[in-house]
N, C-alpha and C positions, 0 to 999 in steps of 0.2 A: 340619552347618553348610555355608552354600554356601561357594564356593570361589571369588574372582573370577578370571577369565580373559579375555584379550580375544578376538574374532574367529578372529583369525588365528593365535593359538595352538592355541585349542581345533581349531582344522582341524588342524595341526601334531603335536598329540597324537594327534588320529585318524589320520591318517597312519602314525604312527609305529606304533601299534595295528596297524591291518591290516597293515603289515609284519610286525610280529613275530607274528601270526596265523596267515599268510597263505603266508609265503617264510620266516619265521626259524626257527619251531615245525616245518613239514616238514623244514626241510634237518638239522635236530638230531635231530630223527626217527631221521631213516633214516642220518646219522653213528653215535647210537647202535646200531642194526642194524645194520651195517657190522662198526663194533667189536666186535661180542658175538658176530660171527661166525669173528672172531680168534681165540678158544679162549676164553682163562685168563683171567677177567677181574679176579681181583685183581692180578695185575703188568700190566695192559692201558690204559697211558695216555693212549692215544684214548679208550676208554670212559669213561676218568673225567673225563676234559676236556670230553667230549659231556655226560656228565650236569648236572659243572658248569654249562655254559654253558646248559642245557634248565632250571636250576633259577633263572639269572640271567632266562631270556626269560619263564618263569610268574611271576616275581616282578614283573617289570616290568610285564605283561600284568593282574595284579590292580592295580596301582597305579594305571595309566592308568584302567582302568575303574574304578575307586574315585574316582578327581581328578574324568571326564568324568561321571558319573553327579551328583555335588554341584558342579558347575560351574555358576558364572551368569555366564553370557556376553556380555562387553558390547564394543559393535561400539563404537569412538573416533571413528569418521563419524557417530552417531546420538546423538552425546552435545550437550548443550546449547553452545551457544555463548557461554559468559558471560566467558570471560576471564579462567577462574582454573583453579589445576592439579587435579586429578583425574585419577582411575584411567585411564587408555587414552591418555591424551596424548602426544604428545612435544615436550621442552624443551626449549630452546636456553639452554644457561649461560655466564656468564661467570666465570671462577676472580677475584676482586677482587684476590687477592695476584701474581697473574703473567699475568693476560691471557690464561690458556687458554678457548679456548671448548671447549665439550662438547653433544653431542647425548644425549637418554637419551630412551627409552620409558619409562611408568611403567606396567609388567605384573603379571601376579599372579605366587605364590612358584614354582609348574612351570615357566613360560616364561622366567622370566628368565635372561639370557645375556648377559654382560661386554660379549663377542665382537660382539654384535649389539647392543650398544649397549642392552638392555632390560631394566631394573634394578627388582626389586623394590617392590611397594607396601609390603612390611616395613620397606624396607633403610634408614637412615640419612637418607641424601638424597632418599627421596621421602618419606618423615615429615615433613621438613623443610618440604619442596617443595607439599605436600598443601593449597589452600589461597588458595596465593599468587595474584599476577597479574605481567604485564609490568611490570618496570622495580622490582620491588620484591627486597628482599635476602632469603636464604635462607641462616640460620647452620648451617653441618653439624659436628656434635658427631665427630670421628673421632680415630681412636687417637695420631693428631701433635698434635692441639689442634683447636681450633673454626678452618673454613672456610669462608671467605664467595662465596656467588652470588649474582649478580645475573640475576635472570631474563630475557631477550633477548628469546623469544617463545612462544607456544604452539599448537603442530599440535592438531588436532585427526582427522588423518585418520590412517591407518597410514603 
């Protein structure tokens, strides 16, 4: 099943890929050589922390390549212009009950990050949001009660 991603993720993933390829996988390496040159390796908790972590970077290492392999990639500057929200966008919200504005990307499940403002095509409020246009309200079902947006505008670029 494809997997959507935008742009700038999918580069981000790669990234993070040849990192841990490239710099993360040698330096664990030769930690574990290091350690196993310490002697005793069942009281030897560098060795085991090097493994640990060698077993954190191959898992991570399969997953990227699993995401990037079923990835459909969609670039939010190449997307049509009609005026309604969809996968790559980003929104400018208005909270109806207190006047917060909010900014959100709407990303796929990997890229998404609170922090960075790039929230889920799963998540609650881009279900909501999936659809809409400027100036129209967006009810968000969440765990305090139903939340109301009003949509402000819609990017279309990164």
């Amino acid at each position: 099943m494809a997997v959507p991603i935008t742009l700038l993720g999918s580069d981000e993933l790669k990234d993070e890929l040849q990192h841990l390829k490239y710099k993360a996988r040698p330096e664990v390496v030769a930690a574990i050589s290091e350690a196993r040159a310490h002697g005793d390796l069942k009281e030897n908790a560098e060795y085991h922390a090097a493994k640990e972590q060698q077993s954190f970077i191959e898992g991570r290492i399969q997953e990227l390549e699993g995401v990037l392999s079923n990835a459909h990639i969609i670039d939010p500057a190449g997307l049509p212009r009609d005026g309604r929200v969809v996968f790559g966008v980003t929104v400018a919200l208005l909270n109806i009950d207190n006047d917060d504005e909010v900014t959100y990307q709407i990303v796929g499940d990997y890229e998404s990050d609170i922090k960075k403002n790039r929230i889920s095509i799963s998540s609650p409020i881009a279900r909501a949001l999936i659809g809409k246009e400027v100036d129209d309200i967006a009810i968000v079902k969440a765990p305090s009660g139903a939340i109301e947006y009003e949509i402000v505008s819609i990017r279309y670029e990164v």
